[in-house]
PDB file of N, CA, C and O in Angstrom, chain B, residues numbered from 101:
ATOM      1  N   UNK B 101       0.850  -1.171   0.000  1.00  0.00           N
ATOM      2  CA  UNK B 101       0.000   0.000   0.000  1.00  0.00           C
ATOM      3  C   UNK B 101       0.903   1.243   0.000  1.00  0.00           C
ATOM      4  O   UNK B 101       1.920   1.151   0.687  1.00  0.00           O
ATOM      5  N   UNK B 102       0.705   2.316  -0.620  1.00  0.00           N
ATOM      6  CA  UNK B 102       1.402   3.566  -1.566  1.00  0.00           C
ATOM      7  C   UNK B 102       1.439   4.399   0.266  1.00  0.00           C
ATOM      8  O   UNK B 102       0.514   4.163   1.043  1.00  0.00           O
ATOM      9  N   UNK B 103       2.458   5.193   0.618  1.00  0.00           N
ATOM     10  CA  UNK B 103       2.316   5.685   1.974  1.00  0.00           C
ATOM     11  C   UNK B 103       1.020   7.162   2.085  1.00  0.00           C
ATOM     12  O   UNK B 103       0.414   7.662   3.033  1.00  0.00           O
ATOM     13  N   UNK B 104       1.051   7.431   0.643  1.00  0.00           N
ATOM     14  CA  UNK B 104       0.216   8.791   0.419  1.00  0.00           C
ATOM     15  C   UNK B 104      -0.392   8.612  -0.680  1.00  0.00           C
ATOM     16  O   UNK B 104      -0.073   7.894  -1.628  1.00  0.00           O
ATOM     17  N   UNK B 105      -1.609   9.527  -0.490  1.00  0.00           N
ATOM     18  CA  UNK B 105      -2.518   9.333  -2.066  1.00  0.00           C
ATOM     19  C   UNK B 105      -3.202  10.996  -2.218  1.00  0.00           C
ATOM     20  O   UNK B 105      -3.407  11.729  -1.251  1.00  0.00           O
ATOM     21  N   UNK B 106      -3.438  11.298  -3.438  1.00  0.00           N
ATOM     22  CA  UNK B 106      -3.738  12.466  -3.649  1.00  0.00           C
ATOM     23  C   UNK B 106      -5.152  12.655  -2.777  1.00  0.00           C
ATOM     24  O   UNK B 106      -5.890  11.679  -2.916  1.00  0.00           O
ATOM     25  N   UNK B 107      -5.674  13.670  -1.933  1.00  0.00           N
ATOM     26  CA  UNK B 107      -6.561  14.206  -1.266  1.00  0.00           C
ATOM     27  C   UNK B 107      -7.696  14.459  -2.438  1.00  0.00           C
ATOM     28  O   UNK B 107      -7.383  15.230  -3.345  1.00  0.00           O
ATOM     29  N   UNK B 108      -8.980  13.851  -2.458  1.00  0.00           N
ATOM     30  CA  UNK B 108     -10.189  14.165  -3.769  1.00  0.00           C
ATOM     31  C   UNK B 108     -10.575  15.978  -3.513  1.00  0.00           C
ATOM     32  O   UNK B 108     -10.708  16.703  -4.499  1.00  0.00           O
ATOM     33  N   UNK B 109     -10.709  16.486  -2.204  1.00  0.00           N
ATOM     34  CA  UNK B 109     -11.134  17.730  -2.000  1.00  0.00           C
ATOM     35  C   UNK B 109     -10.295  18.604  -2.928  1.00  0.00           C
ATOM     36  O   UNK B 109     -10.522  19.243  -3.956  1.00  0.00           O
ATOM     37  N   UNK B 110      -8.819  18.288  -1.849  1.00  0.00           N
ATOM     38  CA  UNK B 110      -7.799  19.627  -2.352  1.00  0.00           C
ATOM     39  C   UNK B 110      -6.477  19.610  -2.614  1.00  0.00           C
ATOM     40  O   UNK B 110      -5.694  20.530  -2.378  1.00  0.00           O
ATOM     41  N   UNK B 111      -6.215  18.522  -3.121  1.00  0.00           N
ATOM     42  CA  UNK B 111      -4.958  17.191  -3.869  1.00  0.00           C
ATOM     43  C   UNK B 111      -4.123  17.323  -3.264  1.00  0.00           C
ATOM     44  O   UNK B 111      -3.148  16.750  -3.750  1.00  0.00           O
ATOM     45  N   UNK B 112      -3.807  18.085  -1.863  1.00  0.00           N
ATOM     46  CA  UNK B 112      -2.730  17.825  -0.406  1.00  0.00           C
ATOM     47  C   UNK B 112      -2.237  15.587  -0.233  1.00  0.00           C
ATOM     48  O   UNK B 112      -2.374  14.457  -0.704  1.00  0.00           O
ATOM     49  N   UNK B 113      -1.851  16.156   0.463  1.00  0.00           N
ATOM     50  CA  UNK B 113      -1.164  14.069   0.516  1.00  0.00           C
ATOM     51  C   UNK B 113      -1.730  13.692   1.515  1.00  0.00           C
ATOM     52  O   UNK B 113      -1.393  14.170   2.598  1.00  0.00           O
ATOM     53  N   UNK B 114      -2.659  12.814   1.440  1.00  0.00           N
ATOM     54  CA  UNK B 114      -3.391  12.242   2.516  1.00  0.00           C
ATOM     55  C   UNK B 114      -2.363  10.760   2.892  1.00  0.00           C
ATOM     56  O   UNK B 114      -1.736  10.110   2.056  1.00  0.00           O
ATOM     57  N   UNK B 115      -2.414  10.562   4.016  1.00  0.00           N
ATOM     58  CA  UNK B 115      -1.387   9.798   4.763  1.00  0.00           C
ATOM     59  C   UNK B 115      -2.433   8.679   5.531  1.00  0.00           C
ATOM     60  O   UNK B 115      -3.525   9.020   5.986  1.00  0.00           O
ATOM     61  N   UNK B 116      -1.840   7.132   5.600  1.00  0.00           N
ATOM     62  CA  UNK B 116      -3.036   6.191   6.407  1.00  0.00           C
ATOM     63  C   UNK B 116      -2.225   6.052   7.511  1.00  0.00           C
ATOM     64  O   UNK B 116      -1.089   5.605   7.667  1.00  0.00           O
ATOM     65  N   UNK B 117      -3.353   6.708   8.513  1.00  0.00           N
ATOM     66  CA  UNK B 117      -3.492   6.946   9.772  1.00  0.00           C
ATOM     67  C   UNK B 117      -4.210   6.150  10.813  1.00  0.00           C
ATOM     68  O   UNK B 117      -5.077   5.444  10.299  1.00  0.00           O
ATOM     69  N   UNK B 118      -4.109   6.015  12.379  1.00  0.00           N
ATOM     70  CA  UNK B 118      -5.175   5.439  13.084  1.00  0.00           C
ATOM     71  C   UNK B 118      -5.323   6.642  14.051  1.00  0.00           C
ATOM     72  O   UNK B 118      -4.567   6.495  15.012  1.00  0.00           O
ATOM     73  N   UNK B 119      -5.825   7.431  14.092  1.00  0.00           N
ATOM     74  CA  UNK B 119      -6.161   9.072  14.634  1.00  0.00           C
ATOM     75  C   UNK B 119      -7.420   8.799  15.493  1.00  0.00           C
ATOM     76  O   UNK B 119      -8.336   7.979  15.432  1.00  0.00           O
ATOM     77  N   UNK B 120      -7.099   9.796  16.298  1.00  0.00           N
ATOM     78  CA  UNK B 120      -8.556   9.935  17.073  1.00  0.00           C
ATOM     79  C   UNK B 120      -9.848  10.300  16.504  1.00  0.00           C
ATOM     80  O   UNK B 120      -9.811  11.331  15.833  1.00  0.00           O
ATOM     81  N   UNK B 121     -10.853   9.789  16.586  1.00  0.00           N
ATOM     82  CA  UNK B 121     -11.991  10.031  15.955  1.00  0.00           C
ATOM     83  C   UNK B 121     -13.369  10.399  16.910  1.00  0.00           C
ATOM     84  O   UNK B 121     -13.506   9.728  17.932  1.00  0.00           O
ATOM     85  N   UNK B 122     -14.191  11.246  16.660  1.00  0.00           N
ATOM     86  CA  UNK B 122     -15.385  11.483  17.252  1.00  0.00           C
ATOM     87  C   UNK B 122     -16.971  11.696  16.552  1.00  0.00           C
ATOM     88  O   UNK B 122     -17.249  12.639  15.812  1.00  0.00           O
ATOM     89  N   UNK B 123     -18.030  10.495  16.997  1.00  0.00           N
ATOM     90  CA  UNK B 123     -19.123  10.565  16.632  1.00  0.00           C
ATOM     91  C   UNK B 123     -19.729  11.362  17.778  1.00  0.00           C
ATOM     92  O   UNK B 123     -19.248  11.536  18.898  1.00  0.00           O
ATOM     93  N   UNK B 124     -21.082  11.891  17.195  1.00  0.00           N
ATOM     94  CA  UNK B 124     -21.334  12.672  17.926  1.00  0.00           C
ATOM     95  C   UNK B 124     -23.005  12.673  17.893  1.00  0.00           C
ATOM     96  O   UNK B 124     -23.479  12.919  16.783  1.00  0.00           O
ATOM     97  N   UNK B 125     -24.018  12.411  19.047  1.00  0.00           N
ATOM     98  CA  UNK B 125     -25.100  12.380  19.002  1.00  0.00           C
ATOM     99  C   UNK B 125     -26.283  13.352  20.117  1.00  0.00           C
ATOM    100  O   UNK B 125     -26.392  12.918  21.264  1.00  0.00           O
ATOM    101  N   UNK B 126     -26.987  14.424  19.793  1.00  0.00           N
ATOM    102  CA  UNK B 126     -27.493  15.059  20.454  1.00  0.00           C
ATOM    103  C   UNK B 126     -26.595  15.705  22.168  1.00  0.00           C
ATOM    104  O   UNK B 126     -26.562  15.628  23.396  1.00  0.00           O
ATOM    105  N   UNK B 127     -26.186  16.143  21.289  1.00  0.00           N
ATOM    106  CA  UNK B 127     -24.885  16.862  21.962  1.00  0.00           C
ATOM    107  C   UNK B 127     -23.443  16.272  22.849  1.00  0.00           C
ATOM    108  O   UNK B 127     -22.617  16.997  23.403  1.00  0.00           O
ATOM    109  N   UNK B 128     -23.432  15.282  22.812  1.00  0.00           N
ATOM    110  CA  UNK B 128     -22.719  14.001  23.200  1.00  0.00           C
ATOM    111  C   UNK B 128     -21.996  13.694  22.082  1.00  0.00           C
ATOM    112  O   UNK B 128     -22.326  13.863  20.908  1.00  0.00           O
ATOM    113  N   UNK B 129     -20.431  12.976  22.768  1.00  0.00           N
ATOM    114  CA  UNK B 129     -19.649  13.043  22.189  1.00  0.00           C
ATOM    115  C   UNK B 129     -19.375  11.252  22.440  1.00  0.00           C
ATOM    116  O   UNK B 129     -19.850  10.843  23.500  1.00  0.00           O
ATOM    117  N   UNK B 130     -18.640  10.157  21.536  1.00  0.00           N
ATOM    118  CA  UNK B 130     -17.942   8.683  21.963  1.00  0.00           C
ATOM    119  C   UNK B 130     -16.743   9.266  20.824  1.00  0.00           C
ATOM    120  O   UNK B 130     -16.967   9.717  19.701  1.00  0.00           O
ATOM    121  N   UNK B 131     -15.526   9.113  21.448  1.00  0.00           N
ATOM    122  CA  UNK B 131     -14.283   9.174  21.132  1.00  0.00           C
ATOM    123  C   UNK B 131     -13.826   7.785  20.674  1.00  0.00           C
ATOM    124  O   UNK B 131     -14.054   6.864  21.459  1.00  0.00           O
ATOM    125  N   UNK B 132     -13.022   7.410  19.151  1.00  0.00           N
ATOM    126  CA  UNK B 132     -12.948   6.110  19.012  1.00  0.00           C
ATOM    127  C   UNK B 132     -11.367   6.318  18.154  1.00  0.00           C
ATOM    128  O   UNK B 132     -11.440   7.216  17.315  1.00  0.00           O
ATOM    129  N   UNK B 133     -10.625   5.953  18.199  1.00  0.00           N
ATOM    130  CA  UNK B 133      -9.151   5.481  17.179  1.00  0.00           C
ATOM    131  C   UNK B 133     -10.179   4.664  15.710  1.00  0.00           C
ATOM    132  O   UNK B 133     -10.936   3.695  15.667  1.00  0.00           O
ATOM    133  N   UNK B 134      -9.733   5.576  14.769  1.00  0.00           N
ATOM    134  CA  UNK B 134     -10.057   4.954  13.718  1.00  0.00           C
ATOM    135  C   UNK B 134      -9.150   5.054  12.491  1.00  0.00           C
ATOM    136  O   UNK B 134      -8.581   6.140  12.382  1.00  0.00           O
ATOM    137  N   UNK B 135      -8.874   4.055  11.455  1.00  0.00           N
ATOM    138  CA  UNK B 135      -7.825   3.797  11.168  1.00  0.00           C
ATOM    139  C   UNK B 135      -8.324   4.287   9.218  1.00  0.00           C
ATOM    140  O   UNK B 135      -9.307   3.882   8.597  1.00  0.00           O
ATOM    141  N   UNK B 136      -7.427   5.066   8.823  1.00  0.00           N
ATOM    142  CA  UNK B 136      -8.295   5.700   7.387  1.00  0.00           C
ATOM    143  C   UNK B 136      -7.640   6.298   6.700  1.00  0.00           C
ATOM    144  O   UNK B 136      -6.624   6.623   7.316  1.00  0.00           O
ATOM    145  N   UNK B 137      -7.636   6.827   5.233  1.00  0.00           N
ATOM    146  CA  UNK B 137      -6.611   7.820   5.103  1.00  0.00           C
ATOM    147  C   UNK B 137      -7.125   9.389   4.998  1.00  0.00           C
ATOM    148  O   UNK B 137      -8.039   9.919   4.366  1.00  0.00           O
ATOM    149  N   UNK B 138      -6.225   9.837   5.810  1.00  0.00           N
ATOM    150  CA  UNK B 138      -6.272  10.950   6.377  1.00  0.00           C
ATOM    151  C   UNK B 138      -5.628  12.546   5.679  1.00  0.00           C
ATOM    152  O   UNK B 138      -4.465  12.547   5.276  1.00  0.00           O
ATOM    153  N   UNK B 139      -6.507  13.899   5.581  1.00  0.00           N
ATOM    154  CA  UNK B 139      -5.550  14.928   5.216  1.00  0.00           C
ATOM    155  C   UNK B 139      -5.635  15.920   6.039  1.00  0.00           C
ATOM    156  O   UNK B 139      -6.635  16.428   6.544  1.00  0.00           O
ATOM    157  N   UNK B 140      -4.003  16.297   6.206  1.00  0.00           N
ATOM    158  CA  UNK B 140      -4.022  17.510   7.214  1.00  0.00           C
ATOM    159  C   UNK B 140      -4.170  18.717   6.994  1.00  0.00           C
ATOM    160  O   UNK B 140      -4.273  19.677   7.758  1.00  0.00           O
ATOM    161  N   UNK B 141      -4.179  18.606   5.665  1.00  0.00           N
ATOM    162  CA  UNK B 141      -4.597  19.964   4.553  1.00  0.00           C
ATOM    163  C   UNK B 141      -5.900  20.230   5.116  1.00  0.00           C
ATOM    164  O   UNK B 141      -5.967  20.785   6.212  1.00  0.00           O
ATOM    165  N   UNK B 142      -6.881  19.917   4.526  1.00  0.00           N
ATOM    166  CA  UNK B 142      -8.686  19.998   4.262  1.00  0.00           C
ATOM    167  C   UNK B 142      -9.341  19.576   5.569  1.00  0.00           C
ATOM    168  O   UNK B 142     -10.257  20.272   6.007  1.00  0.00           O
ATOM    169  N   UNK B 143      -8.860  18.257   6.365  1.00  0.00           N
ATOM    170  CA  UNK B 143      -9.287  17.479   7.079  1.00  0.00           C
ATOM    171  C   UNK B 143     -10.816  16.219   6.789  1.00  0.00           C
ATOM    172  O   UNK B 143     -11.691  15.737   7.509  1.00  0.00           O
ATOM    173  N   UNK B 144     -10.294  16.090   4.823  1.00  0.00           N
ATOM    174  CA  UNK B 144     -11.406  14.769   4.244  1.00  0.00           C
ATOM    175  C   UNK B 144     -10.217  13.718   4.810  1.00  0.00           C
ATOM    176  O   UNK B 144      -8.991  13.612   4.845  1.00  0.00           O
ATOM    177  N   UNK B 145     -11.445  13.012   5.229  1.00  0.00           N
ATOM    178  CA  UNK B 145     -11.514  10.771   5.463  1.00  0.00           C
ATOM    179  C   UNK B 145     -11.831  10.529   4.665  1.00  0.00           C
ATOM    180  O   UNK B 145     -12.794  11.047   4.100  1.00  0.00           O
ATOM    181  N   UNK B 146     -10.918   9.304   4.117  1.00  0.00           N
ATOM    182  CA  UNK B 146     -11.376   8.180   3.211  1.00  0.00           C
ATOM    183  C   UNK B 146     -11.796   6.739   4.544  1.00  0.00           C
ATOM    184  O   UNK B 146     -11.125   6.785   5.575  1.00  0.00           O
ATOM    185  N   UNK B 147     -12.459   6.022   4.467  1.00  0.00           N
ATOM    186  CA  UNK B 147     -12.514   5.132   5.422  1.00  0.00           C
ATOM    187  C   UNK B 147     -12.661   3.697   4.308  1.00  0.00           C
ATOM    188  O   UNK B 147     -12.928   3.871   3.119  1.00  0.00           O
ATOM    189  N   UNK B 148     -12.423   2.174   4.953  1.00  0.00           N
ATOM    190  CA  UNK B 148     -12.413   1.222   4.251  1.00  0.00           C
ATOM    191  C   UNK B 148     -13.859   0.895   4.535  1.00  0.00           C
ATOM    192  O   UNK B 148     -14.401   1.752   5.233  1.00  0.00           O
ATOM    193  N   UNK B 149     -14.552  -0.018   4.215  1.00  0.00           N
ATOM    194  CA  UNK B 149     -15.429  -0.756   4.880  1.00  0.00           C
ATOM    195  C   UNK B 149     -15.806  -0.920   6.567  1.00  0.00           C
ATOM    196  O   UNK B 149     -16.727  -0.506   7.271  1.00  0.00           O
ATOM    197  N   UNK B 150     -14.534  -1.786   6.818  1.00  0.00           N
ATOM    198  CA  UNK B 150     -14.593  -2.199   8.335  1.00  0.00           C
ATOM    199  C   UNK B 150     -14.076  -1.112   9.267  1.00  0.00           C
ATOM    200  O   UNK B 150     -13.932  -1.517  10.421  1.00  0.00           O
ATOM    201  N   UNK B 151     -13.699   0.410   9.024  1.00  0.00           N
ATOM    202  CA  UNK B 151     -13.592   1.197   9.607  1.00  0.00           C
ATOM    203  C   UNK B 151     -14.939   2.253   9.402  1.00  0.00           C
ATOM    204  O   UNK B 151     -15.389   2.885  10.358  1.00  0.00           O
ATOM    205  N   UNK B 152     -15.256   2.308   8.636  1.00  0.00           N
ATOM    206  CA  UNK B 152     -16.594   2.537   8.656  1.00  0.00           C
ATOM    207  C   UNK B 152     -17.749   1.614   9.521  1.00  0.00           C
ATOM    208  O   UNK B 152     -18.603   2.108  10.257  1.00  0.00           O
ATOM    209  N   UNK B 153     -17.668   0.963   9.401  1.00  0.00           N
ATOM    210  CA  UNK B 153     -18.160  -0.149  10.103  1.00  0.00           C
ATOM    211  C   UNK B 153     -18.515  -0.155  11.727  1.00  0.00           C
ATOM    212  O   UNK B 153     -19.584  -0.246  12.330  1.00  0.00           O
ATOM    213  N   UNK B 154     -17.307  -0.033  12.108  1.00  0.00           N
ATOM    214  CA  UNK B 154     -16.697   0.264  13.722  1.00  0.00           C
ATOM    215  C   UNK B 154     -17.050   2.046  13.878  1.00  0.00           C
ATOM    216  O   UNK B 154     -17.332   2.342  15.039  1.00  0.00           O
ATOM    217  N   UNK B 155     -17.066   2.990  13.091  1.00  0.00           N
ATOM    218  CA  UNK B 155     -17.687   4.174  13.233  1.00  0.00           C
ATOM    219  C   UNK B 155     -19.183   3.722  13.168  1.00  0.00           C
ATOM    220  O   UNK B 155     -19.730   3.072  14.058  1.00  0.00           O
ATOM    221  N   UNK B 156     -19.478   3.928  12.597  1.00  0.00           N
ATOM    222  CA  UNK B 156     -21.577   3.690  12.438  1.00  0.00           C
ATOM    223  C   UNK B 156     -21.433   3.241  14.025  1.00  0.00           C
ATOM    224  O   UNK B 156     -21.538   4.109  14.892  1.00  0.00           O
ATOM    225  N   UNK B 157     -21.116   1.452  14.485  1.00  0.00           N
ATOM    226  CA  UNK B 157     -21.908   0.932  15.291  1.00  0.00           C
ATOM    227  C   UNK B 157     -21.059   1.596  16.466  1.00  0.00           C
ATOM    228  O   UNK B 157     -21.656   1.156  17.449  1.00  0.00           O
ATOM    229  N   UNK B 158     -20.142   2.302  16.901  1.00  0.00           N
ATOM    230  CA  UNK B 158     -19.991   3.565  18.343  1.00  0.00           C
ATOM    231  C   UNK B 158     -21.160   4.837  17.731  1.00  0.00           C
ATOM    232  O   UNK B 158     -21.208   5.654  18.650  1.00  0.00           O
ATOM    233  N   UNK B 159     -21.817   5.178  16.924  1.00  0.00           N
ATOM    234  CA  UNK B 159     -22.685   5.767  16.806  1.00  0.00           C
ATOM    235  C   UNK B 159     -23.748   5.579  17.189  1.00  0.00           C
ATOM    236  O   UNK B 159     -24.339   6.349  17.946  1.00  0.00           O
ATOM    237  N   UNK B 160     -24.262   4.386  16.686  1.00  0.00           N
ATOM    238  CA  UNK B 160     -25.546   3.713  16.785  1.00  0.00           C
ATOM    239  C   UNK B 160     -25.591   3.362  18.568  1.00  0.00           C
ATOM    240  O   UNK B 160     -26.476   3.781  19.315  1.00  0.00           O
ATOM    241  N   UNK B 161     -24.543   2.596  18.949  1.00  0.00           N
ATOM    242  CA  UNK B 161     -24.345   2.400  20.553  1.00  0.00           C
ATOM    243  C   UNK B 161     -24.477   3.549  21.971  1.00  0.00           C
ATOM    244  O   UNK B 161     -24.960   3.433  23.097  1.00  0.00           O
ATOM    245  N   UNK B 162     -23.747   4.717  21.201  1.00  0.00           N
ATOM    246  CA  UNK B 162     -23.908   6.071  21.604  1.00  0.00           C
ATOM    247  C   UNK B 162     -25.612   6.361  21.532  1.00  0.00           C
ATOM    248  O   UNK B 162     -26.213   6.529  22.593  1.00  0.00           O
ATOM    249  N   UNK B 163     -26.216   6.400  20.460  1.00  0.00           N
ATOM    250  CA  UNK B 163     -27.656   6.486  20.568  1.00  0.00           C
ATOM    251  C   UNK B 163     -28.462   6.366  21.432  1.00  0.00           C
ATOM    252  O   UNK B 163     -29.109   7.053  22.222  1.00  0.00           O
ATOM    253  N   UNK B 164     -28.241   4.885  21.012  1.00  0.00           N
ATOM    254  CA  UNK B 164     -29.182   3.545  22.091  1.00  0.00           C
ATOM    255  C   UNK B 164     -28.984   4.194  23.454  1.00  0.00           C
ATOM    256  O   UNK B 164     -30.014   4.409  24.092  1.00  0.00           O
ATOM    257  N   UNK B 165     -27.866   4.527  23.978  1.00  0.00           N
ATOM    258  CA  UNK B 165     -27.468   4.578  25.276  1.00  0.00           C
ATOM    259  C   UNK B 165     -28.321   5.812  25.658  1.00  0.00           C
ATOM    260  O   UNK B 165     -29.201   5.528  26.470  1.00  0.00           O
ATOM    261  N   UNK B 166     -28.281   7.162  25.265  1.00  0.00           N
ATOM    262  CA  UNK B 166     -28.763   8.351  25.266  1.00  0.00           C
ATOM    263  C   UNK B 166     -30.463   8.501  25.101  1.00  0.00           C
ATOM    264  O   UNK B 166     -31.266   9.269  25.630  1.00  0.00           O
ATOM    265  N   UNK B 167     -30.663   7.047  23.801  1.00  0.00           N
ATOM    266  CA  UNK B 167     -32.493   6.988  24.053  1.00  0.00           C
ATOM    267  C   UNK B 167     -33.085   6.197  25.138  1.00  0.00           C
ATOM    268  O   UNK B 167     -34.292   6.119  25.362  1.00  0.00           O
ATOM    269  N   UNK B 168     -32.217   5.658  25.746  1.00  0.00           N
ATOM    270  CA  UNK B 168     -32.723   4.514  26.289  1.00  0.00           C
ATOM    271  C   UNK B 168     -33.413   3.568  25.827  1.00  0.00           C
ATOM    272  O   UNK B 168     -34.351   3.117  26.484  1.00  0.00           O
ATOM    273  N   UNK B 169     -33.071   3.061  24.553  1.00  0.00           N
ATOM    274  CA  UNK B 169     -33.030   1.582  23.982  1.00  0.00           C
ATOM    275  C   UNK B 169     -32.176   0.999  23.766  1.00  0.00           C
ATOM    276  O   UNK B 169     -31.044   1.475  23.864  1.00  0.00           O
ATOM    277  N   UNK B 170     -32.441  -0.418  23.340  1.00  0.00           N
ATOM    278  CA  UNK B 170     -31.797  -1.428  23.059  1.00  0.00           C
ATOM    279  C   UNK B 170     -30.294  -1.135  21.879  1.00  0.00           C
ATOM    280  O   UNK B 170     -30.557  -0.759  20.736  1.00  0.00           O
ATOM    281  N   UNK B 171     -29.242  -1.284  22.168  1.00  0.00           N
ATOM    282  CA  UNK B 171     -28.321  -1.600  21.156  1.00  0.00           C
ATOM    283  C   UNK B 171     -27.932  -2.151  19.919  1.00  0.00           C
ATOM    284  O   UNK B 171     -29.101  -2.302  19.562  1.00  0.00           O
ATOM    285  N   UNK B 172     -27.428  -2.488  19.166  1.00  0.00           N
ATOM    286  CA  UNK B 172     -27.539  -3.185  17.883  1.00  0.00           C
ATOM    287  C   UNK B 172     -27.471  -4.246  18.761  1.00  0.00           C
ATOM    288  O   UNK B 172     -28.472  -4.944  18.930  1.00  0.00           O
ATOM    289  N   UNK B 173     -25.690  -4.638  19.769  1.00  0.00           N
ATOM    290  CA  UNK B 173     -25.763  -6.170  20.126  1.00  0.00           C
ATOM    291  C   UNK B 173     -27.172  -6.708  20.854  1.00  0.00           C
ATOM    292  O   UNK B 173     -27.786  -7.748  20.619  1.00  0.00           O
ATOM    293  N   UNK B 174     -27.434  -5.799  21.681  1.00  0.00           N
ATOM    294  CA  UNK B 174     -29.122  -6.952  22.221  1.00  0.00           C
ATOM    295  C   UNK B 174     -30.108  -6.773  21.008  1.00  0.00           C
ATOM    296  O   UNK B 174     -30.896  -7.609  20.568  1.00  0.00           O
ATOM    297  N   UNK B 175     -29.948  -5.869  20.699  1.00  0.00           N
ATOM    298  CA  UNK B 175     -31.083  -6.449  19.112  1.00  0.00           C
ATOM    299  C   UNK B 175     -30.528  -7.854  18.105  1.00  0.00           C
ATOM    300  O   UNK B 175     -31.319  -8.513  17.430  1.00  0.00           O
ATOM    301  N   UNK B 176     -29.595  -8.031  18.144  1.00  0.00           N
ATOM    302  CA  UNK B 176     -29.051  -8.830  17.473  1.00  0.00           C
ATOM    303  C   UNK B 176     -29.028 -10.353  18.101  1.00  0.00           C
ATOM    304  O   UNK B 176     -29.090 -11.334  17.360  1.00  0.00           O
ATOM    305  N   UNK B 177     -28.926 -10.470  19.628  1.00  0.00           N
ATOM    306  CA  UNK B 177     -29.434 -10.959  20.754  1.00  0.00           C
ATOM    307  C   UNK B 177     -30.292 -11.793  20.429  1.00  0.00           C
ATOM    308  O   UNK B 177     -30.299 -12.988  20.131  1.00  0.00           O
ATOM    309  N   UNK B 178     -31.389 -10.577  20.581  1.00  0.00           N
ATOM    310  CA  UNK B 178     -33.091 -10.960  20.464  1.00  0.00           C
ATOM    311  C   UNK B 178     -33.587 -11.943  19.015  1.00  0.00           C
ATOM    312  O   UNK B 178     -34.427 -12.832  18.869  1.00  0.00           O
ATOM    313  N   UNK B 179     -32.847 -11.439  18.312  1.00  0.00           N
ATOM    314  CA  UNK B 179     -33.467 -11.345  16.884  1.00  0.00           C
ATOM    315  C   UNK B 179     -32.557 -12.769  16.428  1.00  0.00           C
ATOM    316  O   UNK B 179     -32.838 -13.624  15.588  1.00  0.00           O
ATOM    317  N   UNK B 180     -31.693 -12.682  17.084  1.00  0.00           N
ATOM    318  CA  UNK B 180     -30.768 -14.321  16.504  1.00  0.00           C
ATOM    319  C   UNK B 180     -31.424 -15.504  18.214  1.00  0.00           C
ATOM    320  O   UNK B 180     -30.915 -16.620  18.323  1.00  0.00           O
ATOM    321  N   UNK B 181     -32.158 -15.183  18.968  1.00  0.00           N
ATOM    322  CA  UNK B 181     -32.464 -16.422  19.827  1.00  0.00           C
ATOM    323  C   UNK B 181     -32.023 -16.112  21.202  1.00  0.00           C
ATOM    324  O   UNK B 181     -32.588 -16.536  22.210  1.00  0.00           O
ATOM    325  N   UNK B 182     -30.638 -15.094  21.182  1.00  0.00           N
ATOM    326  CA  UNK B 182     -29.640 -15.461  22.016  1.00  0.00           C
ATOM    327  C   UNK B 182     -30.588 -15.262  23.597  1.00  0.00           C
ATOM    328  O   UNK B 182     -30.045 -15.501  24.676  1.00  0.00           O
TER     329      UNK B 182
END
């Protein structure tokens, strides 16, 4: 894998990083290391799949927690038997 790739915004050198990351839900913050390529120019993410992935569900978890419902894992729980 190439150490830098041209930035799509503002063609600066985006570098793959595992940086601090923050989702953010009704004024609440979950802080997560997420691993992507990164520019220090603009500040655009590229993310893969499975880092996307791991963002959404600290989002979705953050939610749940703040609505007071169920999580993806106990929905997933419920819905597979467990």
């Amino acid at each position: 894998m190439p150490n830098t790739r041209p930035c799509p915004s503002c063609r600066g050198d985006m570098h793959v990083e595992q940086l601090d990351d923050v989702v953010t839900y009704d004024g609440h913050e979950r802080r997560l290391k997420t691993q992507g390529w990164w520019c220090p120019q603009c500040g655009e993410t590229i993310l893969d799949s499975e880092a996307l992935a791991a963002r959404e569900r600290a989002f979705l978890d953050l939610k749940a927690q703040l609505d007071g419902v169920p999580g993806p894992d106990e929905v997933a729980a419920v819905t597979e038997g467990r």
